[in-house]
C-alpha positions in Angstrom: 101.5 69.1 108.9 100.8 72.4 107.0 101.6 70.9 103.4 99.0 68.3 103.6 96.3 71.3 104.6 94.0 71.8 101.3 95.5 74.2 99.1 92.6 77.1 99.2 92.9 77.2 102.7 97.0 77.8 102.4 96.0 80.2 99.8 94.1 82.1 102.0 96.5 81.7 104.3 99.6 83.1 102.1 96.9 86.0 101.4 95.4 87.0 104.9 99.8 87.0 106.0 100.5 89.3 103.5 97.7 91.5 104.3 98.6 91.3 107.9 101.9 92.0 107.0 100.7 95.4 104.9 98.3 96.3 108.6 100.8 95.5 110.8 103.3 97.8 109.0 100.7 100.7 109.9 100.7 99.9 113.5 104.4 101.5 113.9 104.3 103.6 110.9 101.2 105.9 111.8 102.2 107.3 115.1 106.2 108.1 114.0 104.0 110.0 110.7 101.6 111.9 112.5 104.6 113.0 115.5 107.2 113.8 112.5 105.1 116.8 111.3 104.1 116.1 108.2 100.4 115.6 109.0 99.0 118.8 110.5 97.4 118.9 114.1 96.5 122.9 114.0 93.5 123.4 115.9 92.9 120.1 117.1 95.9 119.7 119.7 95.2 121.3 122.8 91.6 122.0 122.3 89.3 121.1 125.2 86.5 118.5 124.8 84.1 117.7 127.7 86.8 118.9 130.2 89.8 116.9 128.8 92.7 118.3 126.5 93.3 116.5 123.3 97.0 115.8 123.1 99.2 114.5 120.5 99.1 111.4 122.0 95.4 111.0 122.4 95.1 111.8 118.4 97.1 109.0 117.5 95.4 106.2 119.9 92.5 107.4 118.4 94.1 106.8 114.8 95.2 103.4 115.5 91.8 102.6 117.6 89.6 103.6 114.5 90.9 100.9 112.7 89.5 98.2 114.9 86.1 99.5 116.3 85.3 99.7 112.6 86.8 96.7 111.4 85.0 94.6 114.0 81.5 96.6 114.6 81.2 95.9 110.4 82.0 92.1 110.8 78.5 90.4 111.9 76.6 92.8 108.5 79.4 91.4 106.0 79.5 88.3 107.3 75.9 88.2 107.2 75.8 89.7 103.4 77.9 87.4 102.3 76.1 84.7 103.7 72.6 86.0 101.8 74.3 86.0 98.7 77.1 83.2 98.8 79.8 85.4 97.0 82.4 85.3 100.3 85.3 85.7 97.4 84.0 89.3 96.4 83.6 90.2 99.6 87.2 89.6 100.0 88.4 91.9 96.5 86.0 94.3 97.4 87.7 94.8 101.0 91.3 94.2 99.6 90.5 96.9 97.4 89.3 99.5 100.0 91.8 98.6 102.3 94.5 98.9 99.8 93.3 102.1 98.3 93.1 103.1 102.1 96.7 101.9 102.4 97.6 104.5 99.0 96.5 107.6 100.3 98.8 108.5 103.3 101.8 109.9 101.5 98.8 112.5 99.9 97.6 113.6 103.1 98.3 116.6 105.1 95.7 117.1 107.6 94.7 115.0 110.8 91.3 114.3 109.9 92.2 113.2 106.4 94.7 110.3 108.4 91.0 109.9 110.0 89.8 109.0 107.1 92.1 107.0 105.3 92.5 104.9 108.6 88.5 104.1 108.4 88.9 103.4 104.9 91.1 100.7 106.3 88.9 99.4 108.8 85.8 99.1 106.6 87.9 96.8 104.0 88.8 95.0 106.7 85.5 94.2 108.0 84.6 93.0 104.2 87.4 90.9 103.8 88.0 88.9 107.8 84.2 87.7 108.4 84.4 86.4 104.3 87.7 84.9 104.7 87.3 83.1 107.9 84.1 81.8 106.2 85.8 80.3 103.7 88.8 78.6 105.4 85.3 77.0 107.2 83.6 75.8 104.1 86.5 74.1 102.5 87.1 71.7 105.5 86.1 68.6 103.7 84.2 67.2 107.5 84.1 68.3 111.0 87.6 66.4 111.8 89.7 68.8 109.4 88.2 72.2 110.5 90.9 72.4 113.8 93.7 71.9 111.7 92.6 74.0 108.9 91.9 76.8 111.6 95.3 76.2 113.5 97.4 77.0 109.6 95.1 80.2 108.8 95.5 81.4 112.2 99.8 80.7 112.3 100.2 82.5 108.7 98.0 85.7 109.7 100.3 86.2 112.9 103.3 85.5 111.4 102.5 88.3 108.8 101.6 90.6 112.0 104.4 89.6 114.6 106.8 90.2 111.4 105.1 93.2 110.2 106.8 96.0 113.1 110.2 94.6 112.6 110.1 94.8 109.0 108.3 97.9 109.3 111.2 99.7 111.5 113.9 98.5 108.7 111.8 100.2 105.8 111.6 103.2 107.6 115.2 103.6 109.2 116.7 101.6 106.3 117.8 99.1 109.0 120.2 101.3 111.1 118.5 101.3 114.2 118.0 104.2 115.8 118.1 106.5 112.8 115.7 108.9 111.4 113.0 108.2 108.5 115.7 107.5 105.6 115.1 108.7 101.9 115.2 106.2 99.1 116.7 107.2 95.6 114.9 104.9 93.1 116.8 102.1 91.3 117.1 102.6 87.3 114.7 100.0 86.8 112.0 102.4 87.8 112.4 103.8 84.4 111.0 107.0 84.0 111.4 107.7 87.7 114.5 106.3 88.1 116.7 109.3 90.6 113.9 110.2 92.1 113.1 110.0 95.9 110.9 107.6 98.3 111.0 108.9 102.0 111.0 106.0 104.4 107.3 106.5 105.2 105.9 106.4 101.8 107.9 103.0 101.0 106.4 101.8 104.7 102.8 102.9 102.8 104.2 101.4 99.5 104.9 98.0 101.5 101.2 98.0 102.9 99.7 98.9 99.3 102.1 95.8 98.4 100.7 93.5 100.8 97.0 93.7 99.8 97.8 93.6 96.3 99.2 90.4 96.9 96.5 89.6 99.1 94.2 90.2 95.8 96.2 88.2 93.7 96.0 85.2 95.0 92.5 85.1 95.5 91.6 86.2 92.7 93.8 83.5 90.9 92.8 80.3 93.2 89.9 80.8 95.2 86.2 80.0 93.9 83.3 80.6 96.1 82.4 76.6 97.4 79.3 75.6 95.5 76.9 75.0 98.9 77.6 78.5 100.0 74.6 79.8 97.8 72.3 76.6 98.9 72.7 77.8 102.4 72.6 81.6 102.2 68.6 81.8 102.9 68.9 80.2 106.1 68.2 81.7 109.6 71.3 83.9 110.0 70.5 86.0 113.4 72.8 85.7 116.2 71.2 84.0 119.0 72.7 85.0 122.7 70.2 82.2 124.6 70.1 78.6 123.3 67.3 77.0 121.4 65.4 76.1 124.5 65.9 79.1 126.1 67.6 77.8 129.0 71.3 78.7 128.8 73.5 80.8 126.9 74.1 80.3 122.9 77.3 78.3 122.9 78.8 80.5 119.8 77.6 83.8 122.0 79.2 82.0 124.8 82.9 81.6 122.2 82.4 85.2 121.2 82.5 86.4 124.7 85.5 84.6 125.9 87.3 85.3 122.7 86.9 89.0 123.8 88.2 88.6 127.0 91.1 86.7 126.1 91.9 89.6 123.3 91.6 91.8 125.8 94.5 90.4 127.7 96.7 90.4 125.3 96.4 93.7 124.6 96.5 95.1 128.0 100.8 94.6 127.7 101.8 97.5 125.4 99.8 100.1 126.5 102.2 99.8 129.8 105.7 99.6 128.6 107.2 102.5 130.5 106.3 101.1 133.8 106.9 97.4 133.2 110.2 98.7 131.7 110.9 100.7 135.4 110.2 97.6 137.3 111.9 95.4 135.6 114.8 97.6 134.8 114.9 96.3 131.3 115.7 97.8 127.5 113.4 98.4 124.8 114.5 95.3 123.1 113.7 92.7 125.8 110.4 93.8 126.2 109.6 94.3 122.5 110.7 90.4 122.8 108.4 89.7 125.8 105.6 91.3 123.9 106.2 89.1 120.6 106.5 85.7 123.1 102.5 85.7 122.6 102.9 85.7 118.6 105.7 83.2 118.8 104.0 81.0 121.0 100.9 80.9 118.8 102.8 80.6 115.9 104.7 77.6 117.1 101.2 76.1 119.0 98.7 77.1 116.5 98.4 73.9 114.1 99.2 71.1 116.2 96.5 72.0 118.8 94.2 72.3 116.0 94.5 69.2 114.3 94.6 67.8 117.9 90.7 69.3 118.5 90.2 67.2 115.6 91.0 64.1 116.6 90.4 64.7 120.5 87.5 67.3 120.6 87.1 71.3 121.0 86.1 72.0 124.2 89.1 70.4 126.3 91.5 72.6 124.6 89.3 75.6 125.0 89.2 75.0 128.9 92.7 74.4 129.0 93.5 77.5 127.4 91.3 79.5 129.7 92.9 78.0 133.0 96.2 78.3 131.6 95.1 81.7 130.9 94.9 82.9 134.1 98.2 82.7 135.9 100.3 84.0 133.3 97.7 87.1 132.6 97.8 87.3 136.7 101.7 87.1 136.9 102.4 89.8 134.5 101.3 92.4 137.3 103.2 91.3 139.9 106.9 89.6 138.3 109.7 91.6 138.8 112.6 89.9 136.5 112.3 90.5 132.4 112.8 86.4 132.4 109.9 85.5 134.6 107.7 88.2 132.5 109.0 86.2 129.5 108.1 83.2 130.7 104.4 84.1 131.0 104.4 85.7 128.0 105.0 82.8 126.2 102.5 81.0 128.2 99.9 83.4 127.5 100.5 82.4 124.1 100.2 78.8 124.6 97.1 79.8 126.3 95.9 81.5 123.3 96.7 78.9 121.2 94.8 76.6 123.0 91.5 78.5 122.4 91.5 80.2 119.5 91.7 77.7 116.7 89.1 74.9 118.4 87.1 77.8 119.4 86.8 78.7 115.7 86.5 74.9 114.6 83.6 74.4 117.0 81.9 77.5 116.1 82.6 76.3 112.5 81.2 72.8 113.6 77.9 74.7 114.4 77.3 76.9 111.6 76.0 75.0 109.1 72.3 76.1 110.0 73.5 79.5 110.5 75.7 80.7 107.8 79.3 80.7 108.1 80.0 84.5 107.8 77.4 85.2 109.6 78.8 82.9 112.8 82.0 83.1 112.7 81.8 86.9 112.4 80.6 86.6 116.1 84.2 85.3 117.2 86.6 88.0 114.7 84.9 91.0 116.1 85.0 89.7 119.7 89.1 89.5 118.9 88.9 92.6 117.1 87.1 94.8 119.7 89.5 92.9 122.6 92.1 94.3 121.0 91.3 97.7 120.4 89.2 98.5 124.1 92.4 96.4 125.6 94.6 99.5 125.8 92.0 101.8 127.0 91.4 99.8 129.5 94.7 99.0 130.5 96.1 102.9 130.6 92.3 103.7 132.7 93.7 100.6 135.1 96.9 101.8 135.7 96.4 105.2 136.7 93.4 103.8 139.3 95.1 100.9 140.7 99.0 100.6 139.4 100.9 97.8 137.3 98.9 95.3 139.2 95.3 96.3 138.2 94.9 95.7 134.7 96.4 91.9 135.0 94.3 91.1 138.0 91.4 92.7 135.9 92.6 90.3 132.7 93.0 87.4 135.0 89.5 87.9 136.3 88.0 87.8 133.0 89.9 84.6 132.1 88.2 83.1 135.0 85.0 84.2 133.9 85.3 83.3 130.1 86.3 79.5 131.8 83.3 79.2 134.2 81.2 80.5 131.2 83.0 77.8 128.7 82.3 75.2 131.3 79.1 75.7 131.7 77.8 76.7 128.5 79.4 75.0 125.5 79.1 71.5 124.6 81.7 69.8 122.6 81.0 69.0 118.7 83.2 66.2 118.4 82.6 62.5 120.5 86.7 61.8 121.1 89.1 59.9 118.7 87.1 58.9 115.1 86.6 55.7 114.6 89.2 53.9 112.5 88.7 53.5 108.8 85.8 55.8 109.5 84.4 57.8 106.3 84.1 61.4 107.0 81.0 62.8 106.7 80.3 66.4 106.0 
């Protein structure tokens, strides 16, 4: 099923996994460098800021929540530009590039705010290269019955490269003997001149990451061509619309953006609470790192079939389902109390996921041909993209108001809300089964 997917789209694929990969890597790296003392925190950490302390802790979620709020507040302007101008494969250097040089810079930094800055460097690469990326994948399905399945292989690449990314991460940095310090590499003689010398575990984590979006660049550079229709359609109307064309509902792509947010959101609401999930369920470190990869594994394993299914069957049924499904195992998280129950709706959060993610793109894909692709499917990656990042905040600010419960009934609400919304807002873009011997039409 993925080897009879066009061959730009696995491109893309291959590329967005490794830059995932190189991202993902940063995720674990970045708090163990900024606690280990290398990067400075003098003056910053215990300073007082509209009555609340800045703590070590509170420096590195704001680190690691840079990255995201940029990434996905830039998406709808570089989805839009490269809409205008039809060149989505620059877009895509030009942020594997920043992101990369972002990437290089950490093992030369000794002060907080110059972390700060590297980490935004990140973020604003990122927002280039997503929005163009996603745009592409769209314009290379050949009709409307392709765009599921090409969604469903993007999508199970790029989170491959992220669920991988931490794991591979902690080997680099402990030189796979858990529960070690940072390691120090002595390079191989094929370094040549700088063969002997050293590589502390976190600059060959950074190394890895530079590694990644090299890749990344590549491969697009090598196979990927902007489609030809791109530029034809890059003066068209390219706002986002939040009511419909008669003015009578909600825009069915503002509609997919919204629910995509909440259903980031409750994914992200898990990690924030490991300490108390671990209490309850009186469970190691490793079993719940496992119950939080259950979502990635789930996708990973779900993504392409149910896309290619929304192909042949429609969008909007999978969508709903996903959202219902959603609710109960977002719901149960706050109240199981044995690691394999919690497992078990982890994995079905995933298959939730699954469900709406790649036919929510597809039908958002379906209806962007007056908009611009960037510019529309931009609407959908920074609603992930900001679920993501405000999911943690919101979790730790649930917890301490209403306990383990509270920020799972709160996700579980919003799933019910993103599925009455769905319901009631979108129409499908697809009429069932095609037709046999049909001819597809563009």
């Amino acid at each position: 099923m993925v080897l009879d997917t066009d061959g730009r789209v696995l491109t893309l694929a291959f590329a967005r996994m490794a830059d995932a990969l190189g991202n993902s890597f940063l995720i674990i790296v970045l708090p163990l460098y900024i606690a280990s003392g290398q990067v400075s925190l003098d003056g910053i950490v215990g300073v007082e800021v509209a009555g609340f302390v800045l703590r070590e802790e509170t420096l590195i979620g704001l680190v690691l929540s840079l990255f995201g709020l940029l990434n996905s507040l830039g998406q709808p302007f570089t989805g839009r530009l490269s809409d205008r101008t039809g060149r989505r494969r620059a877009f895509v250097l030009a942020g594997l590039t920043v992101f990369a040089v972002g990437s290089a810079v950490y093992p030369f930094v000794t002060s907080y705010w110059t972390v700060l800055g590297a980490r935004a460097l990140q973020g604003i690469g990122a927002a280039f290269t997503i929005p163009a990326t996603v745009a592409l994948v769209n314009d290379y399905a050949a009709s409307d019955r392709e765009r599921g399945g090409n969604f469903g292989v993007f999508n199970t690449f790029r989170l491959i490269g992220f669920g991988f990314g931490p794991i591979v991460a902690g080997v680099v940095i402990t030189g796979g003997i858990a529960g070690q310090e940072p390691v120090t590499y002595a390079l191989p003689a094929w370094a040549g001149a700088l063969a002997g010398a050293s590589l502390s575990g976190f600059d060959a984590a950074f190394a890895v990451a530079v590694l990644g979006a090299v890749v990344s660049f590549a491969l697009v550079a090598a196979l990927i061509e902007d489609p030809p229709r791109v530029a034809d359609e890059a003066g068209e109307t390219l706002s986002i619309a939040v009511l419909d064309r008669d003015g009578r509902g909600l825009d069915a792509v503002f509609v997919l953006g919204v629910g995509t947010f909440f259903m980031a959101t409750t994914i992200a609401l898990f990690a924030t609470l490991e300490g108390p999930i671990r209490a309850r369920l009186s469970e190691s470190t490793f079993l719940f790192s496992v119950q939080f990869a259950a979502v990635v594994i789930a996708n990973v394993a779900f993504q392409v079939p149910i896309g290619r299914a929304s192909d042949r069957y429609g969008r909007r049924p999978f969508i709903l389902a996903g959202f219902a499904l959603l609710i109960p195992s977002v719901f149960a998280q706050g109240y199981v109390t044995e690691p394999l129950t919690m497992l078990a709706a982890r994995f079905v959060q995933g298959v939730a996921v699954a469900l709406v993610f790649a036919p929510a793109l597809a039908l958002a894909g379906d209806l962007a041909r007056d908009r611009g692709s960037g510019t529309t499917l931009s609407v959908l990656t920074m609603a992930f993209g900001l679920g993501v990042a405000l999911g943690p905040l919101a979790s730790g600010l649930l917890y301490n108001l209403g306990g383990l419960a509270a920020p799972f009934t709160f996700g579980a609400a919003l799933a019910v809300l993103a599925l009455a919304l769905t319901y009631s807002q979108v129409e499908d873009t697809l009429d069932g089964p095609p037709e046999p011997n049909a001819v597809p039409q563009d």
